[in-house]
C-alpha positions as CSV (number, residue, x, y, z in Angstrom):
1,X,260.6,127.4,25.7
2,X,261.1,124.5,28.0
3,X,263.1,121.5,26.5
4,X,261.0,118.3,26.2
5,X,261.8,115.5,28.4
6,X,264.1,112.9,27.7
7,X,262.7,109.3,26.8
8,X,264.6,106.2,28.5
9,X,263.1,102.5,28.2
10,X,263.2,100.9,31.5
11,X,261.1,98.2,30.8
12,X,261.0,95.3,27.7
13,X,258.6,92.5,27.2
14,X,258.1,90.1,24.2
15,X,256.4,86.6,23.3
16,X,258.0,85.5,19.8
17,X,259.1,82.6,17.8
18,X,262.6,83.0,19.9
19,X,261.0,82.7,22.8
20,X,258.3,83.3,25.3
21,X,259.5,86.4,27.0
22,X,263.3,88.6,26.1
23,X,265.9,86.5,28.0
24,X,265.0,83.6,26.0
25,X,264.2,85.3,22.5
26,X,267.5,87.3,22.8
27,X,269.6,84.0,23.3
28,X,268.7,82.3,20.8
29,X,268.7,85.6,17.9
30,X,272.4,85.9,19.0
31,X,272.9,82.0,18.9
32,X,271.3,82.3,15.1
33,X,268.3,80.0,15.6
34,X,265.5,80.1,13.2
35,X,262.1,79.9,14.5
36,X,260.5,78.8,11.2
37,X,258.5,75.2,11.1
38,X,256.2,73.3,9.3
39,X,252.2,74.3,10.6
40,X,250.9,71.4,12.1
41,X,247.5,72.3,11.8
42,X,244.6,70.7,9.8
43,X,243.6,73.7,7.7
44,X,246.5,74.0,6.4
45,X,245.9,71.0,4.0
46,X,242.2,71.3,4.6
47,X,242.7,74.4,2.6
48,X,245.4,73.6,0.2
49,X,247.9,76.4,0.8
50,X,250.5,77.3,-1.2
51,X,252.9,77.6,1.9
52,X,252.8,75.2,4.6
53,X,255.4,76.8,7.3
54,X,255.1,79.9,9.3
55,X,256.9,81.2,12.8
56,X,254.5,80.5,15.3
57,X,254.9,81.3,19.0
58,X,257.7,79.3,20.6
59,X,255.5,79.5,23.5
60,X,251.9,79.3,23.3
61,X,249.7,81.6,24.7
62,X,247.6,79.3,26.4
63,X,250.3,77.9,28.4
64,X,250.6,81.4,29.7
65,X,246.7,82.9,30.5
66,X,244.4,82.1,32.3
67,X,241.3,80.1,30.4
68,X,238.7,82.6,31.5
69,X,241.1,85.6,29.6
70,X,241.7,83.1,26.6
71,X,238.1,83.4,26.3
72,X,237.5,86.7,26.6
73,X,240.4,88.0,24.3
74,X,242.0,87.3,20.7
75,X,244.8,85.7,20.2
76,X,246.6,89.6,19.5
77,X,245.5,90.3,22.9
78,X,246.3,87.5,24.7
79,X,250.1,88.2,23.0
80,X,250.5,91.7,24.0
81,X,248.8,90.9,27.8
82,X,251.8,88.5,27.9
83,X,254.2,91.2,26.8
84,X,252.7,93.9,28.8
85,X,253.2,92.1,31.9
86,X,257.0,91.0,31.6
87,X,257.9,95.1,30.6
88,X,255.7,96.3,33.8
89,X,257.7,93.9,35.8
90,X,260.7,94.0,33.9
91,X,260.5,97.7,34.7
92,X,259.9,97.2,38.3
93,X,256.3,98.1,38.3
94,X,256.4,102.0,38.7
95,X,254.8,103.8,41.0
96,X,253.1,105.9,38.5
97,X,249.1,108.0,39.1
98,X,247.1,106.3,36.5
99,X,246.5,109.6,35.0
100,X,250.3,110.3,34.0
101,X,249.9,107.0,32.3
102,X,249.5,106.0,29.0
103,X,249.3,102.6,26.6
104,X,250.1,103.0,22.7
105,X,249.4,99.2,21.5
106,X,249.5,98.8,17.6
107,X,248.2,96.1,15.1
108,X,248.1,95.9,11.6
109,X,245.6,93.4,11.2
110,X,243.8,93.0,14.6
111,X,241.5,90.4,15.6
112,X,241.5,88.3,12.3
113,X,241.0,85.1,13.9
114,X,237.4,86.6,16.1
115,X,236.4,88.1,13.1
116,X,236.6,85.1,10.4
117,X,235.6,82.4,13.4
118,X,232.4,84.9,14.1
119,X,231.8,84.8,10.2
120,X,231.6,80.8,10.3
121,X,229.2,80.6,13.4
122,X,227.1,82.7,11.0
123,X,227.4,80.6,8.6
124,X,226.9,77.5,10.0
125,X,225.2,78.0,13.3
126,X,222.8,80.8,12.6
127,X,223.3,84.9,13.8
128,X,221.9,83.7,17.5
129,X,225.2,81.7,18.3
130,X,227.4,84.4,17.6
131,X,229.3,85.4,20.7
132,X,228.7,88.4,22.8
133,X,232.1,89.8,23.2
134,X,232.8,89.3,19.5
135,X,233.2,93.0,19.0
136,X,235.4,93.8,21.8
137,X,237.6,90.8,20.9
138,X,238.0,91.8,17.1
139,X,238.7,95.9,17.4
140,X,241.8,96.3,16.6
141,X,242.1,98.7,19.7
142,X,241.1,95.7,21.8
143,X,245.4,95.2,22.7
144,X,246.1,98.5,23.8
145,X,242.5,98.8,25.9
146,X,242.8,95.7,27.6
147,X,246.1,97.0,28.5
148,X,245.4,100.2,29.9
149,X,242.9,97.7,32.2
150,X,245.2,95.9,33.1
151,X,247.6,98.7,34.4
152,X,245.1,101.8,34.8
153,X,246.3,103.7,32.4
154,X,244.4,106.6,32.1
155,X,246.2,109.5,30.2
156,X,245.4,107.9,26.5
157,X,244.8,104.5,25.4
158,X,245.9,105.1,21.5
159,X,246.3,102.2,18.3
160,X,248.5,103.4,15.5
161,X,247.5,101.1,12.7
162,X,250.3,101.5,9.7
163,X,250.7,97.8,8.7
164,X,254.2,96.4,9.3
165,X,255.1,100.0,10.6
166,X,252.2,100.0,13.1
167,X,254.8,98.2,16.7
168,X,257.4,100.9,15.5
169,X,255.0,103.7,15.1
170,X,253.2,103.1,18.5
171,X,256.5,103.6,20.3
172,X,257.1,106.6,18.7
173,X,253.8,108.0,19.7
174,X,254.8,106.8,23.1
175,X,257.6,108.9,23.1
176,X,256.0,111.8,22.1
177,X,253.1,111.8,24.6
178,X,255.9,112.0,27.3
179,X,257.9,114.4,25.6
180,X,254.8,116.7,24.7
181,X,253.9,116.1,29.2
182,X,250.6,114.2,28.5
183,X,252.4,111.0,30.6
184,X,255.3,110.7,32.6
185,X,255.0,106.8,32.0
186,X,254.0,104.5,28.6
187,X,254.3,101.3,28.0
188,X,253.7,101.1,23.9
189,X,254.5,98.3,21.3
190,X,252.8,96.1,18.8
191,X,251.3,92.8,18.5
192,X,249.9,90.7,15.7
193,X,247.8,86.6,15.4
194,X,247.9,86.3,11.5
195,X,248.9,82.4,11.2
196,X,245.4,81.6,10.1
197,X,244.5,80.0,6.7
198,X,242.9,83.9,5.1
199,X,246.0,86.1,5.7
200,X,248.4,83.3,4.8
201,X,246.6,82.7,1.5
202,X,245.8,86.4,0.9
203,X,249.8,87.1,1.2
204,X,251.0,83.9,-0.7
205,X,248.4,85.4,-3.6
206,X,250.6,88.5,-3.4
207,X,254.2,86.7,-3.9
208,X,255.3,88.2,-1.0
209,X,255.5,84.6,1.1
210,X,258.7,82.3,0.6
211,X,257.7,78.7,-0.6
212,X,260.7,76.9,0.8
213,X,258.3,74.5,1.9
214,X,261.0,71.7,2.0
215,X,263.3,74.0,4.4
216,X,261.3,76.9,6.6
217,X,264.4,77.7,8.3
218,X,266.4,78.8,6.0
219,X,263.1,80.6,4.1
220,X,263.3,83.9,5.6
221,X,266.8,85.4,4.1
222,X,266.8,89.2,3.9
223,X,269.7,90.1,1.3
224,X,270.6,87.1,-0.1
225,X,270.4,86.6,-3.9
226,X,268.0,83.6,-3.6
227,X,265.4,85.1,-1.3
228,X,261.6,84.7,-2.5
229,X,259.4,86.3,0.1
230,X,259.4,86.7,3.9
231,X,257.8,83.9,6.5
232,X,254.7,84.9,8.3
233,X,255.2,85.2,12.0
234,X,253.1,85.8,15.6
235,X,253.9,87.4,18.8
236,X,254.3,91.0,20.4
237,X,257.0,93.2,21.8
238,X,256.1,96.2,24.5
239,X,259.1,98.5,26.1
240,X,257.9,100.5,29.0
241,X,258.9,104.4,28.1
242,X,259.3,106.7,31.1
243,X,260.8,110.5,31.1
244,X,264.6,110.0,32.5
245,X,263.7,112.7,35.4
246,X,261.3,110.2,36.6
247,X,263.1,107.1,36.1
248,X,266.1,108.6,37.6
249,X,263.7,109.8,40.5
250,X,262.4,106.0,41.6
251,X,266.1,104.4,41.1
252,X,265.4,102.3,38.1
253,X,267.7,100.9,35.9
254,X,267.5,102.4,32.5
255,X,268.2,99.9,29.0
256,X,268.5,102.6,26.5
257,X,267.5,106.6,25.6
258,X,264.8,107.0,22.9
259,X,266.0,109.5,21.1
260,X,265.0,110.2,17.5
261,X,261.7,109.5,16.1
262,X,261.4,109.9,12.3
263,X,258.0,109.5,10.4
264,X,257.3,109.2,6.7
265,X,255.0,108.3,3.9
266,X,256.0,107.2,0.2
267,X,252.8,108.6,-0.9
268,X,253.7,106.0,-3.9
269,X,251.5,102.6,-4.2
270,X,249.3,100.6,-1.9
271,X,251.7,98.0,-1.5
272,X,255.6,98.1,-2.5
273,X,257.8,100.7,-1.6
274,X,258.7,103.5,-3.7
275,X,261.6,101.8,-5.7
276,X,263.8,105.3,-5.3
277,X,264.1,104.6,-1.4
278,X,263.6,107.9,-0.9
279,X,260.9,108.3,2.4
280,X,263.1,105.6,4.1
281,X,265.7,107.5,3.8
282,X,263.8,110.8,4.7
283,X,262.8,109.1,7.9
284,X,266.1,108.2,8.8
285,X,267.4,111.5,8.4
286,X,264.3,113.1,10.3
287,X,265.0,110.4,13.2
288,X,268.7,111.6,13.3
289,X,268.0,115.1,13.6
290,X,265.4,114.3,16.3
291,X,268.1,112.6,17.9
292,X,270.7,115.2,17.7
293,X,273.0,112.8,16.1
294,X,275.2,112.5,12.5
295,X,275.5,109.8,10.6
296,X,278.7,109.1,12.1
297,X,277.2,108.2,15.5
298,X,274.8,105.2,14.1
299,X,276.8,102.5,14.8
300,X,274.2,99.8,13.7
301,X,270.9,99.5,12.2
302,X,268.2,96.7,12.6
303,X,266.7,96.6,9.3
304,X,263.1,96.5,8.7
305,X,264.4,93.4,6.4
306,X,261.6,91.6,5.2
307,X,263.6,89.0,2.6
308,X,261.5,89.9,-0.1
309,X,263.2,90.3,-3.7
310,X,262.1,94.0,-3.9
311,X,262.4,95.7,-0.4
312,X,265.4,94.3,0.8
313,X,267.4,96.2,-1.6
314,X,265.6,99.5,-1.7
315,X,266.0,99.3,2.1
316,X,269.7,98.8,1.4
317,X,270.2,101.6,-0.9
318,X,268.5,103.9,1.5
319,X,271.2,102.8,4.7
320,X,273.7,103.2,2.5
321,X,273.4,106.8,1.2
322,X,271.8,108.0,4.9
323,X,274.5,106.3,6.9
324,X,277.9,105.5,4.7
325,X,279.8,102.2,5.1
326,X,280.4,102.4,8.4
327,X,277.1,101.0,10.3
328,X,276.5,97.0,10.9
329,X,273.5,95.8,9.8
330,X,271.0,93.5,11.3
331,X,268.0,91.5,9.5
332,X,266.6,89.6,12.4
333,X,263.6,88.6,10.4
334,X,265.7,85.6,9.3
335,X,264.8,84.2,12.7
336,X,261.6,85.3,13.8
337,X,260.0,85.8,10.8
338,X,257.4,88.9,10.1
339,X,254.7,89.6,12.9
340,X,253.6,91.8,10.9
341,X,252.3,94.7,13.4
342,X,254.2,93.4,16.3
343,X,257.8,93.3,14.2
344,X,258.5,97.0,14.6
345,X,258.6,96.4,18.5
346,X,259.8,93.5,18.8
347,X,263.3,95.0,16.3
348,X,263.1,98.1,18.6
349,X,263.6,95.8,21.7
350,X,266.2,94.2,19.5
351,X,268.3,97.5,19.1
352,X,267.7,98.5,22.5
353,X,269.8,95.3,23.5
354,X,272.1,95.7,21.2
355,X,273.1,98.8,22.3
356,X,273.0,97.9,25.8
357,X,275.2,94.8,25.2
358,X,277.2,96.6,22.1
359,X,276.2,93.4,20.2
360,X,274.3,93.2,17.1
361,X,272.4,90.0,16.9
362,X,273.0,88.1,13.3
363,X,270.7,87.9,9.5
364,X,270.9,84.0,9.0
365,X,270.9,82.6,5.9
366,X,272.7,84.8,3.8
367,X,275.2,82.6,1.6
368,X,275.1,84.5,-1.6
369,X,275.0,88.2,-0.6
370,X,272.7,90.0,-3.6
371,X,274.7,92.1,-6.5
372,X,274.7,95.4,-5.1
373,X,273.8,95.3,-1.8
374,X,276.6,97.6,-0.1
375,X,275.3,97.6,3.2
376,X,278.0,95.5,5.9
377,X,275.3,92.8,7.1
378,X,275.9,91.2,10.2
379,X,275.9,87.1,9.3
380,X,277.0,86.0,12.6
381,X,276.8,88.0,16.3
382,X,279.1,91.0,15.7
383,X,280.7,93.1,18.7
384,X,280.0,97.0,18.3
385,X,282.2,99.8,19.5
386,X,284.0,98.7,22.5
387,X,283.9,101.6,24.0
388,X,281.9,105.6,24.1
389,X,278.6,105.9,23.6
390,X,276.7,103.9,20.8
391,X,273.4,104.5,18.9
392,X,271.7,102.6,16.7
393,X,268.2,103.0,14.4
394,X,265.6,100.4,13.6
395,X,264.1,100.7,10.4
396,X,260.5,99.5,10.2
397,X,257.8,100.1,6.8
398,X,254.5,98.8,6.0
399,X,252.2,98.6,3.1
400,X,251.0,101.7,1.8
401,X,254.1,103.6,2.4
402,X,254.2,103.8,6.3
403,X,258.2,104.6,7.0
404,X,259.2,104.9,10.7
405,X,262.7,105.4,12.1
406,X,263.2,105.5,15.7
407,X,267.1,106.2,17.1
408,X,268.4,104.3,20.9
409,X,271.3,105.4,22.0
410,X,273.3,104.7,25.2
411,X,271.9,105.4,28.6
C-alpha cells in the first residue's frame, strides 16, 4: 500500500475582529487586544436585546468588495471571498489543473441575514418583491461554491456543517481529499455573519452570551472564575492545503504540516458537551495517532475556549489527562470572540502561526483562574520551545457534540 501524501499549508487568509486580513489579526492577538464593542446598530434597541455588544469585523466587508458582489452574495460569502483571496495569494497563486482542485468552506449557520431579510420583504412587500438570487445567497453551500468560482475548483466543492466545529472540520476534510489523491491543492476553512438581532437573541435565551454590557472587552474570558458566556463574533479564516510533493515541486514556502486529524461525536445532548469530556479527549487522542505523535510532542494547544461556565472546564479536564502539564494553552476567543462556524479556522490559522513563530498568542482576561482548572494558560504572549521541531493541536466543538482535533506541526 502506498503512503498517503503529506499535507503542508502554504497559504492563510482571514477577515476577523483583529483585523481585516492575518498580518493585522495576528498583531494585535499577540499584543492582547480585544475586539469586543458596543453594536451601534438600531435594532439592537429597536429590539430590546439582552446584550448590546458583539465582535464585529474590524474591517468591513464592504470596504473590501465590489458593490455588484455585495449584492449578489451574503454577508458569509462576502467574508470567506475576502479570505479566499488573501490564502490564494498568500500562497502564491498555484499553478494547479482545476480538476486537482478542491474548496471545503463550512458554516454553521449560513445565510441568516438573506434568509430573515427575504422573510420581511414577504411580510411587508408582498411574495413579488422577493429577490431572485435569494436562494443562492442563503444555502449554506453558497461560501464554498462561490469559491470554487472564483478559483475553478473543480475536484469537489464540499460544506461540512457541525456548528462551531464546522471551520475546523472543513480543514480536516481538506486534508483528507489530498491524502485520499482526489486534489493535489484545497483551499478549505470556515466563515460565519451571525451579528443580527435572531441569533443574538436566540443565544442570549440560551445563557450562553456574556452580559457585560458595561465592559465588552473584557466579556469573553475563557477560564476565569467570573466568566458568564462567550461574545458573538463575525469573520472567516481559509488556509490553502497542498500535498508537500507538490508544494515542494513549485518552490513555495510552506507555514506548517497538517498532520493529525481527529473526529468525534459525544452522542450526548443537543447542546452542552458531555460533562465527562470524554469525545474531546477521544478526538485528541485520534488526532495524535493520525499524526504519529505522543503526548509529549504537543507543545501547545489553542483551545476551542468558548468562556462559558460549563465548557471551559470540561475542555480543561480533557487537555489535561490527553496531554499532562506540560502543553501551553491558548484561549484566543478572549479577543475575537466566537464566529461561530468560522472559529475553528480562524484557531487553526492561529496554531499554524504559532508554531511557525514558536509563540503562543495570549487568553485575556483571566484575573481569577477557575478552581480546578490545571491546564497552564497562556495570559500574556508566551515563547514555545526554542529549539527542535514543535506541534501543536487546536481543539474546536460545536453544539450537538461535533469534536474535531486537528495536529500542525513544524515544516
Amino acid at each position: 500500500m502506498s503512503t498517503p501524501p503529506t499535507v503542508v499549508v502554504t497559504g492563510v487568509g482571514a477577515t476577523t475582529p483583529l483585523g481585516g486580513d492575518v498580518p493585522s489579526t495576528w498583531r494585535a492577538a499577540l499584543a492582547g487586544t480585544s475586539g469586543a464593542r458596543t453594536l451601534p446598530y438600531d435594532w439592537v434597541t429597536q429590539y430590546e436585546l439582552p446584550v448590546t455588544f458583539g465582535a464585529p469585523l474590524a474591517v468591513p466587508a464592504a470596504d473590501v468588495l465590489p458593490v455588484p458582489q455585495q449584492r449578489r452574495m451574503d454577508p458569509s460569502a462576502q467574508f470567506a471571498m475576502i479570505a479566499a483571496r488573501e490564502a490564494w495569494a498568500d500562497a502564491g497563486t498555484p499553478e494547479v489543473d482545476g480538476e486537482r482542485l478542491g474548496a471545503v468552506v463550512a458554516s454553521g449557520i449560513g445565510g441568516v441575514w438573506t434568509l430573515l431579510s427575504a422573510w420581511d420583504t414577504v411580510k411587508e412587500r408582498g411574495a413579488r418583491r422577493v429577490l431572485p438570487l435569494t436562494v443562492p445567497m442563503l444555502m449554506p453551500n453558497s461560501p464554498a461554491a462561490y469559491v470554487s468560482i472564483e478559483l475553478g475548483a473543480k475536484a469537489g466543492s464540499h460544506t461540512p456543517v457541525s456548528a462551531c466545529a464546522s471551520g475546523a472540520e472543513a480543514i480536516g476534510y481538506g486534508v483528507e481529499m489530498i491524502r485520499t489523491g482526489r486534489a493535489d491543492v484545497v483551499v478549505a476553512g470556515g466563515t460565519e455573519a451571525a451579528i443580527h438581532a435572531l441569533p443574538m437573541a436566540a443565544f442570549a435565551k440560551m445563557q450562553a452570551l456574556s452580559t457585560r454590557n458595561d465592559d465588552p472587552a473584557a466579556a469573553s474570558r475563557p477560564y476565569d472564575a467570573d466568566r458568564d458566556g462567550f461574545v458573538l463574533g463575525e469573520g472567516a479564516g481559509l488556509v490553502v492545503l497542498e500535498s508537500e510533493e507538490h508544494a515542494r515541486a513549485r518552490g513555495a514556502r510552506v507555514y506548517a504540516r497538517l498532520a493529525g486529524v481527529g473526529m468525534t461525536s459525544d452522542a450526548y445532548d443537543i447542546a452542552p458537551p458531555d460533562p465527562s469530556g470524554a469525545g474531546q479527549e477521544r478526538a485528541m487522542r485520534l488526532a495524535l495517532q493520525d499524526a504519529g505523535l505522543s503526548p509529549a510532542d504537543i507543545a501547545h494547544v489553542n483551545a476551542h475556549a468558548t468562556s462559558t461556565p460549563a465548557g471551559d472546564g470540561v475542555e480543561a479536564a480533557a487537555i489535561h489527562r490527553t496531554l499532562g502539564d506540560g502543553v501551553v494553552v491558548s484561549g484566543t476567543k478572549s479577543m475575537t470572540g466566537h464566529l461561530l462556524g468560522g472559529a475553528g479556522a480562524l484557531e487553526t490559522i492561529f496554531t499554524i502561526l504559532a508554531v511557525q513563530n514558536r509563540t503562543a498568542p495570549p487568553t485575556i482576561n483571566v484575573d481569577r483562574l477557575d478552581d480546578g482548572i490545571e491546564i497552564d494558560v497562556a495570559t500574556s504572549a508566551r515563547e514555545l520551545r526554542a529549539t527542535g521541531d514543535l506541534a501543536a493541536i487546536n481543539n474546536a466543538f460545536g453544539f450537538g457534540g461535533h469534536n474535531v482535533a486537528l495536529v500542525a506541526t513544524s515544516a
